[in-house]
N, C-alpha and C positions, 0 to 999 in steps of 0.2 A: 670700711677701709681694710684691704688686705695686704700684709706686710710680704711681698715679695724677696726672695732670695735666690740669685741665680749665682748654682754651684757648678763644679766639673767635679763627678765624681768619680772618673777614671781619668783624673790629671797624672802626669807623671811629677810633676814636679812639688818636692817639697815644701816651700814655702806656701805656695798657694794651697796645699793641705792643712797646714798649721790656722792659714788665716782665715780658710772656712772653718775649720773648729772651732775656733775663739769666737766667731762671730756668732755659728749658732749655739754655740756652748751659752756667751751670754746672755744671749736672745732669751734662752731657756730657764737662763737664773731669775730672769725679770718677769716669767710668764708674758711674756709679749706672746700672741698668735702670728704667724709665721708660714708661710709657703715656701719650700723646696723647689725649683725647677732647674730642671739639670739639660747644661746647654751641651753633653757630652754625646749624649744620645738620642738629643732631638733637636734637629738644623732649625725647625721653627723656633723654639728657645732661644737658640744662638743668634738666632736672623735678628729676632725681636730688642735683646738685650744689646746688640750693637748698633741700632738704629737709635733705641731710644736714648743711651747714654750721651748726655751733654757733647761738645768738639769741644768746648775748654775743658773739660773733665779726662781724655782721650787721651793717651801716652802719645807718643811722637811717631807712632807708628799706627795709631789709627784704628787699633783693635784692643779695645781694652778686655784686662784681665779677669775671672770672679778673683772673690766674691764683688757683685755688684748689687746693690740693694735699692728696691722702690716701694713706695706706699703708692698700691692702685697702680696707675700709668705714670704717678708722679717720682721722678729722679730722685731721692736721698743721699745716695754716697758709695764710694766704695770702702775699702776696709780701712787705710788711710783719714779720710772721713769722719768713721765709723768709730777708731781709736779715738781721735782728738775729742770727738764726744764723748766718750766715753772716761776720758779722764778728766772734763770739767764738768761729769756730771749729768750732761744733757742729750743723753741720751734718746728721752721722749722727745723733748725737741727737735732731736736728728731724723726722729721717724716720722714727724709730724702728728704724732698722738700726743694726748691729754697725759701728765704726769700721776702718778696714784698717789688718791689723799697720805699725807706725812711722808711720805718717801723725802728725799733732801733736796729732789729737784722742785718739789710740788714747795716745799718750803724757800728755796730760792726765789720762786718765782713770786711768793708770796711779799720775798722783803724788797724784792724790785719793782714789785706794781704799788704797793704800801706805802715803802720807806723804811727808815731804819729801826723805828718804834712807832709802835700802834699807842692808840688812844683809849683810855678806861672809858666806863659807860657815862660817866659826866664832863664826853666832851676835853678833859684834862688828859695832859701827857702821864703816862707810867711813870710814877718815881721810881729811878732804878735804886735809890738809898733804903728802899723798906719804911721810909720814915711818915709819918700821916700827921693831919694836924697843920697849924697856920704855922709856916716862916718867915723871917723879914726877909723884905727886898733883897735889900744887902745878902743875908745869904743866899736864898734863890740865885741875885746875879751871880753870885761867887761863886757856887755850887756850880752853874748852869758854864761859865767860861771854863773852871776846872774838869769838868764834864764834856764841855766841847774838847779842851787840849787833850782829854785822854782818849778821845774817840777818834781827834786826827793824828794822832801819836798810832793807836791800833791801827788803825784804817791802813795810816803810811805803814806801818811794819806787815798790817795782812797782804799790802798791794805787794810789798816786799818779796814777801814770802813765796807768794801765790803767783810773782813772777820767776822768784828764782824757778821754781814747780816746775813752772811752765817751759821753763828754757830747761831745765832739767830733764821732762817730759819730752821735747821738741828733741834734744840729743840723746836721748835714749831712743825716740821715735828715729832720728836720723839715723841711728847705729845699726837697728833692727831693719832700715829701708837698705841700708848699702850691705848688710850682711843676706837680706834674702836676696839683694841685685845682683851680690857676689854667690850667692846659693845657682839664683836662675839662670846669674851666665854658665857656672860650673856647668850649670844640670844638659844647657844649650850646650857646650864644648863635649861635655859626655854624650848627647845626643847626636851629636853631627859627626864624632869618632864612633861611634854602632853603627851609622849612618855609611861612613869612609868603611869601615870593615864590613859591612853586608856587600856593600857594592866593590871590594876586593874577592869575596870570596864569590858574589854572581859573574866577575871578569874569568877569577879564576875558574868554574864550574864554565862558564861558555868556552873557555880556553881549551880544557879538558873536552869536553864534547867536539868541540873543533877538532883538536888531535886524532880522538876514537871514531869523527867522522873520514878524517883523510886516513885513516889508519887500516879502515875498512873498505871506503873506495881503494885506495892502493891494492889491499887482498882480495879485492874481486876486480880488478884490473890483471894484475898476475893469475887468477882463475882463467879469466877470459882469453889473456893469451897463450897459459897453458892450451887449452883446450883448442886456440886456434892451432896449434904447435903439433898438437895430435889430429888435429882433422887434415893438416900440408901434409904429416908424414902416411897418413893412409892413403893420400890419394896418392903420393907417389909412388906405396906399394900397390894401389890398384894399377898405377899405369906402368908396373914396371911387370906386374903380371898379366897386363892385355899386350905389352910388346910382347913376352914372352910368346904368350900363346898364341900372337898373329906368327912369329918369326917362326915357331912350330909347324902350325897350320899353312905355311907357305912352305916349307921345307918338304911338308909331309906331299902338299898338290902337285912340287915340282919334282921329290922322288915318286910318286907313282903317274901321275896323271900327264905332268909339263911336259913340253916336249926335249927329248933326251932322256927320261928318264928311263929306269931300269925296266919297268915293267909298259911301256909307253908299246911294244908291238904286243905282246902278250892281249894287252885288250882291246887295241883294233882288230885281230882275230875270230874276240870272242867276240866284236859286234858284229862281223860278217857271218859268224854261225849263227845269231840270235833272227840276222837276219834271213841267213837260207833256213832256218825253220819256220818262220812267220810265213813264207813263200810256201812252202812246203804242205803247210797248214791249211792256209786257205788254198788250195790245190784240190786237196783231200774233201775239204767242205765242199766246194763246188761238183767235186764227182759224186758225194753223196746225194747232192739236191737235186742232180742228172739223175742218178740212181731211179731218184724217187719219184720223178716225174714220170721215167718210162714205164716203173712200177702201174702207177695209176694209171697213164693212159690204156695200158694194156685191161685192168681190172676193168674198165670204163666198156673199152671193144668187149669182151666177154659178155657183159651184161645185156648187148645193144638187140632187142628184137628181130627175128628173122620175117625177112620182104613176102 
């Protein structure tokens, strides 16, 4: 039989630290053997320990807490449990283990399977007077009723006691349940305020990023229409220097070339000289090629054999 114990050992919360402490602190005082399995850092763990835990044992929300404790696959208790055995005692009983010889449980158990006095080796009751030897009737009764009324005179004052204990216990146990309930709500209200401040400062961080994002679209919107601004003003100094230069360049065809212009007979002259020399020219080529024909011919007759 292996005594299971399923802890969180990156719990945040207070109480539940205290009550894993106590629990294997005792554990340890008793030499009980003992497993560790921590549901913090292994979802199998957790899966496990919340299946197997009783639905009457489950808080009201269906997820019970550590420490939660089992022998083997068998359910024991949680710390709650765990406490109330442990202050009647019964501890071994809680775990489902054998009591060790003379411990107080192992004696407990011993005057509830017996009774309240055991039997000497001849079959006779223990005399609790010390006294040996034959007594009358008469005393024996007298002793034995006297004996009885002191035993339910104790009995009623240990049941007394051993209630008040228990109600004592029971409100000390209630105190310490509403003070860690008041701990865990705390530790819930502090968690959900880190919780409210993470998610102010991730609103304000995406806020900010929003801003630096329109902040720099906008300066490359103003880039872009600069730029458009300078690409409109070039072209209209290019077009304001192609009118230029057409309005030039037509001035310039219609002071020399157009008709009116200053220079307009000056180079119809020179085309009619350009052209009595083209005339002129081929004139002269053509005399040449007469020239050269009569040339030949004549060279031709000179050479011709006499009849």
């Amino acid at each position: 039989m292996v005594i299971k114990v399923f802890l969180a050992t990156s719990s945040g919360s207070t109480a539940i630290k205290k009550k894993q402490q106590d629990v294997v602190g005792f554990l340890e005082a008793l030499k009980v053997d003992y497993t560790e399995l921590d549901i913090a850092c292994n979802e199998e763990n957790r899966m496990w320990m919340r299946q197997n835990v009783p639905t009457e044992m489950k808080p009201s929300n269906g997820i019970p807490l550590p420490p939660q404790i089992f022998n083997d696959d068998s359910y024991c208790g949680d710390y709650d449990t765990f406490f109330n055995a442990k202050e009647d005692n019964t501890v071994f009983a809680f775990l489902g283990l054998p009591p060790p010889p003379g411990s107080k449980e192992a004696q407990q158990m011993h005057i509830v399977e017996n009774g309240t006095h055991t039997e000497g080796a001849d079959g006779s009751a223990d005399d609790p007077t010390g006294l040996s030897g034959p007594v009358s009737r008469g005393c024996q009764v007298s002793y034995r009723c006297g004996s009885q009324r002191l035993e339910d005179t104790a009995s009623t004052g240990g049941e007394e006691r051993r209630g008040e204990e228990r109600r004592g216990g029971e409100e000390r146990r209630g105190e310490e349940r509403r003070g860690e309930r008041g701990e865990e709500r705390r530790e819930e209200r502090r968690g959900e305020e880190r919780g409210e401040e993470r998610r102010e400062e991730r609103r304000g961080g995406e806020e900010r990023r929003g801003e630096e994002r329109r902040g720099e679209e906008e300066r490359r919107g103003e880039e872009r229409r600069e730029r458009g601004e300078e690409r409109r003003r070039g072209e209209e100094r290019r077009g304001e220097a192609q009118s230029t230069e057409t309005h030039t360049k037509n001035m310039m065809y219609n002071h020399f070339i157009g008709a009116g212009g200053h220079y307009a007979a000056p180079r119809a002259a020179i085309r009619k000289e350009r052209k009595g020399e083209e005339r002129r020219g081929e004139e002269r080529r053509g005399e040449e090629r007469r020239g050269e024909e009569r040339r030949g011919e004549e060279r031709r007759g000179n050479h011709d054999p006499v009849e």
